[in-house]
N, C-alpha and C positions, 0 to 999 in steps of 0.2 A: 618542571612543567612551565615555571615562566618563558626559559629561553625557547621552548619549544613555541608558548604563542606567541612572542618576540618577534622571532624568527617566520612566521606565517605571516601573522601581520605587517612586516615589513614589507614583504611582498617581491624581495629582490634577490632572497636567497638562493644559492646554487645548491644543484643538488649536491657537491661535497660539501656543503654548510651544512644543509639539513643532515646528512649522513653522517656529520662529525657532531651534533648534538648529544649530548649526554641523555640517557633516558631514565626515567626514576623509576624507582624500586615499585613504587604502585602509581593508581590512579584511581579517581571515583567513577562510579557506575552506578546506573540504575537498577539491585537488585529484585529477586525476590528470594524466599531460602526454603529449602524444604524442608525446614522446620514448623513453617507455615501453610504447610499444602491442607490441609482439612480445618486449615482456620473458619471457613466459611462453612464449612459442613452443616446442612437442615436449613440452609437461606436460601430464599425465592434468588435467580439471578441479579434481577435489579436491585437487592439491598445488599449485594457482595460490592467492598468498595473499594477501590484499588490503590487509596492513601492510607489501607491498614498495612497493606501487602507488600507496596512497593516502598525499598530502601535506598536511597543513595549514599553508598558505604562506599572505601578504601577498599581495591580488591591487587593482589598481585600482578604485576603484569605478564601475561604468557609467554613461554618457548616458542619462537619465530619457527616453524617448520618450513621445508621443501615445497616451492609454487604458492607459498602466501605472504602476504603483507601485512605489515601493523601501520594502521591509521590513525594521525592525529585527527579528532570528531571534533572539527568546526560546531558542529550544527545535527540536530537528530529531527526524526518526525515520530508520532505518534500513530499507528496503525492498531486496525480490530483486533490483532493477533497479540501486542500489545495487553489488550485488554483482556485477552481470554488466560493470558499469561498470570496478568494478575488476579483473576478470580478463581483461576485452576480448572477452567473449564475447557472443553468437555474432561479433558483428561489434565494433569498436574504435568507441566511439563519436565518433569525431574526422570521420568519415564523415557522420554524420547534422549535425554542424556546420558542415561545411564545406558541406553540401547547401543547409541553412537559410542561411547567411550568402550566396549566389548569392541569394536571394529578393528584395531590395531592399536597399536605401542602411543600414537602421535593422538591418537584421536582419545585418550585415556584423560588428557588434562581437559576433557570439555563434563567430565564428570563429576559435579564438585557441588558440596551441600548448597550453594549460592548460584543462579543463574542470569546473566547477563543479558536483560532485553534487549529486543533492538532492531528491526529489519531496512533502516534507512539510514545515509550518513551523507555528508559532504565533509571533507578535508584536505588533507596533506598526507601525500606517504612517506611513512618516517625510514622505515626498512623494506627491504624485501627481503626475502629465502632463498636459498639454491633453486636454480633455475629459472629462475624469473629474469625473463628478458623483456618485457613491454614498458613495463612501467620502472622509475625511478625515484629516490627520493626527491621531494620536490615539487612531485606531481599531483595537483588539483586535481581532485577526482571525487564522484558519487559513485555508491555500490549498492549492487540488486542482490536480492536478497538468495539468489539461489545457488547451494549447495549441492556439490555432486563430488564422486569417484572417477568417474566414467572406466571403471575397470570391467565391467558388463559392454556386453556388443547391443543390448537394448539403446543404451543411452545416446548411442554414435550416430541416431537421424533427428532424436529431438532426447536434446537431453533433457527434458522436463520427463521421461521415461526412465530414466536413470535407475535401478532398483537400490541405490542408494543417494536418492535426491533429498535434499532436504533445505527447508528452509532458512536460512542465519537468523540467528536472534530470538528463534521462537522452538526452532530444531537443533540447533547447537548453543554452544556457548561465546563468550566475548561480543554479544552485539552493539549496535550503535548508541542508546542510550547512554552512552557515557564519554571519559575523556578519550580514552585510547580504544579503537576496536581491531579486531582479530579477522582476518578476509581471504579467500584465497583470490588471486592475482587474477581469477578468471571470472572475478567480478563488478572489477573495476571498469568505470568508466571515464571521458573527461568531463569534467566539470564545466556546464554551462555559463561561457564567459561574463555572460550578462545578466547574470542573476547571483546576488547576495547568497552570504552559507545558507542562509535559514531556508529561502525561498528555492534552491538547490535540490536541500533534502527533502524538501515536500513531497514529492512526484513518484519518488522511485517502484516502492511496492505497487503501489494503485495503480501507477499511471502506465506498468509494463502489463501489470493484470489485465487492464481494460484494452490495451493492443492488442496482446494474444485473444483473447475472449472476443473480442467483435472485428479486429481488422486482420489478422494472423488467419491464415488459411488451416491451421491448427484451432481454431477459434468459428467464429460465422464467415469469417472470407464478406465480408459487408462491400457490399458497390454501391455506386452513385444509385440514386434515388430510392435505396429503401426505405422502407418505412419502419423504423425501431424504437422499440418500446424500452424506456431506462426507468426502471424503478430507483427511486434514491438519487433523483437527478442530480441533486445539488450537493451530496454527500462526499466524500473522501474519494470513492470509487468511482457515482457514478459523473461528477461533474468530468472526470476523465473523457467518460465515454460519449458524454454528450457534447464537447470538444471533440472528438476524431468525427462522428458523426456526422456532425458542420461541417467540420472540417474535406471530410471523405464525397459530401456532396449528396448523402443520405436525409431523410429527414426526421428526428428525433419526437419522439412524442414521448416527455419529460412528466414520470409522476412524483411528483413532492405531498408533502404535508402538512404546508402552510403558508400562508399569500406571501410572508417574506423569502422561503424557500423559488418560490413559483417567481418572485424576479429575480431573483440573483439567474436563474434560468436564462430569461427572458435577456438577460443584462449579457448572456452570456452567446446571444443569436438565437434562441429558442423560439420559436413560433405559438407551436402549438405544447401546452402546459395544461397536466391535471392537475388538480387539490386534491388527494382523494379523502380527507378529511371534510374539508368545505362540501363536496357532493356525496358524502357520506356512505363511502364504498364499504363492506362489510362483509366478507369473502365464505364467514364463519358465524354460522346460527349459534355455534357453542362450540366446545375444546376438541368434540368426537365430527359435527357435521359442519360439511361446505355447503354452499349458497349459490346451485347453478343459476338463479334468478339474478344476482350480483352479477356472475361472468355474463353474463348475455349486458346486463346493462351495462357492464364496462364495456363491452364490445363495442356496443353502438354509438357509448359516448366516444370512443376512438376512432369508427366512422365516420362521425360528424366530425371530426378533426384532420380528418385523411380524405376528404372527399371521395368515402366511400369502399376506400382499401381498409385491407385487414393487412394486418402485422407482419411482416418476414421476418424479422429478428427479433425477440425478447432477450434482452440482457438482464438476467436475473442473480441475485444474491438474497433477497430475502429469506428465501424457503420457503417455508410450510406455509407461512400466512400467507402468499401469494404467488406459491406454484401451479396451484389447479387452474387459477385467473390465468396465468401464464401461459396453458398448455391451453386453453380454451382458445383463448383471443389469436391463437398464431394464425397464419395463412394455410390455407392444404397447401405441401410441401414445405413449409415456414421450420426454423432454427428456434429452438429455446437453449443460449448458452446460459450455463450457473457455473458458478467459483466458489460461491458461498450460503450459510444458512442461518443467518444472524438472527432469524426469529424463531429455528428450528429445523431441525436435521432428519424429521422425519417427514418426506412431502408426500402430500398426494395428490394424484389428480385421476381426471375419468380415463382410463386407456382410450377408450373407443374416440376421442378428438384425437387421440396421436396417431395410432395405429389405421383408421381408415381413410385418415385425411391424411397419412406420406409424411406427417409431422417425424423430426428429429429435437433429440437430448444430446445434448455436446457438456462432457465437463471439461471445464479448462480450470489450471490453478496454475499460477502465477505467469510466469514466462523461462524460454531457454535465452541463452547468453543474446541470440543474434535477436530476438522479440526485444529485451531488455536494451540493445544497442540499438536497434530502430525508434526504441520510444525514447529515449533521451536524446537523440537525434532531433526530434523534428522539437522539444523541448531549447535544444542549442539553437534550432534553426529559428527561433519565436515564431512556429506554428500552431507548437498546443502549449500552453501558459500553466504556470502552478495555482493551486487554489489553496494558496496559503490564507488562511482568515484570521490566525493569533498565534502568539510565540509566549514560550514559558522559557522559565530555567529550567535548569538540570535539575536540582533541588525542588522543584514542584510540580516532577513528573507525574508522581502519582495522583495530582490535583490534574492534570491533563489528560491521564486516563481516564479518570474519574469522569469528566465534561463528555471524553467520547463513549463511555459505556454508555450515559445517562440521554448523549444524541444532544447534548446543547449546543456544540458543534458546530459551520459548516465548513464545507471543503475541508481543509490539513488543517490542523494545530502541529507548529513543529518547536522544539526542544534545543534553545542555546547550549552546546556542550563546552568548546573552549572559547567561542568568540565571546569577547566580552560585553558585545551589544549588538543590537539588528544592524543590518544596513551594509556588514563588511562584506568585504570578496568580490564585489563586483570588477570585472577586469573591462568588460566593452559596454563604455558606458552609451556611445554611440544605439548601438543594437537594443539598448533598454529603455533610453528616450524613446523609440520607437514604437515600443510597444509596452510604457508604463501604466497606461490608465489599463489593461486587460491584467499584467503581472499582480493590480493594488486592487482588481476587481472584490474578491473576496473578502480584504484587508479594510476595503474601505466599509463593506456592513457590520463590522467588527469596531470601525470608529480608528484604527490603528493603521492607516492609508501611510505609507511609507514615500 
């Protein structure tokens, strides 16, 4: 493994260098095992904690198949999925492994008592497989996280339809959390020459999520001057969205839940910003009733912020706490897109604001290849910036789960895997000058301004 980061960090290697590297017998990962899948069994969510769960072990290194790559992992990120991984929640993810490894001969090795998190990476391609003609070793690159066959005619307009899609890292095996990870070839992308491993890996899952979900005509199809509503503005997810936003020419109406939340917004072009803590929004009388008197006063406090418009898009992941808010506050003919349900996966809301007012429910999850290759695009182009706030090691993954279950967080926490300190991989330093102070935005309320 040394000559492998040797040879990376040199930064001058060819790819028959890189391809004549020796590779070792294993490498470490961040596991979890399923051995421990009911370890949490009869705990509220928030006291399941993910430095019981999560291991950083020695695992084999996998058989290279046909159309994939083995990556050396610079650099990881931390995502929700991450997190759900280590509590076993909703479901133990040894379930979705054991499904995939039934699929064929090649897909049998993703079925293994240990599971390898992981849905984010910057590195170096060590190998590739028969048939891979794009990429080489040698080649800088970040991977999104989505898995497919595309042996179904489903999959051939948007593979995120794929009936066998799946997520990496969370739905298979060998993800990024670790030294070496397992990818197919039709996930790679290049590596943003002006960004560090660490601040690389940040972006990939969230930042493709929130393309397809609000800019992806697969998604809201957002134009210039809506008016959208980002719950979790400043979060992993939504600080993405509230960048395209700005960016798209839209106007964001950013709700956080705490004045230090509510600037990093602000720091980020935001305008108009809610606390819904500070005005003490409360959606839910109790666990069984919502609080139509709340949605009407969020309405208006959105009014007074919008000069009087009401919402086109709501970009929602919360769920249940604050889907019925959601579906209330839209415009007649208004979008509520969701990806996720991090406070609950059972939502309700009134039908009669959807159905008589033309309101539409769009789900979107993650992105297809060309969603994922537009959003690290305009990431290369320093259009939309990473919201890296802190970096761990590999060894104190599960301490970084932990901070994102618990939401002490903001924007990315990402995960040193082989580089041996922040700061490496930048290749145009020119294009990073440019645009430092928005790259260190999140880094600098964190105290760790790079």
């Amino acid at each position: 493994m040394d000559e492998i980061i040797s040879a990376v960090l040199a930064g001058d290697a060819s790819p028959r260098d890189i391809a004549g590297l020796p590779l070792p017998q294993s490498y470490r990962g961040a596991v979890v095992r399923r051995e421990d899948a009911t370890m949490f069994e009869g705990l509220p969510s928030r006291e399941k904690d993910p430095r019981k769960s999560l291991h950083v072990q020695e695992v084999p290194v996998p058989e290279l198949g046909p159309g994939e790559a083995l990556v050396a992992v610079m650099a990881s990120s931390v995502n929700y999925n991450s997190v759900w991984t280590s509590i076993f929640e909703p479901l133990s993810t040894f379930g979705f492994l054991e499904r995939y490894g039934k699929l064929s001969e090649l897909t049998k090795r993703h079925d293994l008592p240990y599971h390898i998190i992981g849905s984010d990476l910057a590195g170096v391609v060590l190998r590739t497989g028969p048939g891979v003609n794009a990429w080489k070793p040698g080649d800088e690159v970040v991977a999104h996280c989505l898995s497919v066959e595309l042996e179904s005619s489903d999959g051939h307009n948007d593979t995120m339809l794929d009936p066998e899609q799946r997520i990496w890292g969370f739905e298979t095996n060998f993800g990024g959390l670790a030294e070496l990870a397992l990818v197919k070839s039709n996930q790679l992308m290049p590596k943003p020459q002006h960004l560090s491993w660490e601040e690389a890996a940040a972006p990939g899952l969230v930042n493709s999520t929130a393309y397809r979900q609000l800019v992806s005509r697969n998604g809201a199809g957002m134009k210039q001057g809506d008016n959208v509503l980002i719950w979790g503005a400043s979060g992993g997810l939504g600080s993405y969205a509230t960048q395209f936003a700005l960016a798209g020419g839209a106007n964001p109406i950013c709700v956080v839940s705490s004045p230090e939340k509510a600037d990093i917004c602000r720091a980020m072009g935001a305008r108009n910003v809610i606390d819904r803590n500070a005005e003490g929004y409360r959606f839910w009388k109790d666990e069984q009733t919502q609080d139509p008197r709340e949605w009407k006063r969020f309405g208006k406090r959105i009014r007074e912020l919008t000069g009087g418009e009401d919402i086109d898009i709501v970009f929602e992941h919360p769920g249940r706490e604050t889907f019925g808010a959601s579906v209330f506050v839209t415009r007649k003919g208004g979008t509520i897109t969701t990806c996720a349900s991090t406070s609950g996966y059972m939502h309700e809301y009134d039908n009669r604001y959807l159905w008589m007012s033309l309101k539409r429910i769009i789900g979107s999850h993650f992105a297809n290849y060309r969603e994922a290759w537009e959003a690290n695009r305009v990431i290369a182009k320093g259009k939309i910036h990473p919201t890296l706030s802190k970096v761990y090691s590999l060894e104190d993954t599960g301490q970084a789960a932990h901070d994102v279950h618990r939401n002490l967080h903001q924007g990315k926490v990402g995960v040193l895997c082989l580089a041996p300190e922040e700061g490496l991989g930048v290749r145009n330093h020119e294009l990073r000058a440019e645009h430092l102070d928005a790259i260190n935005r999140f880094r600098r309320i964190e105290g760790q301004e790079k």
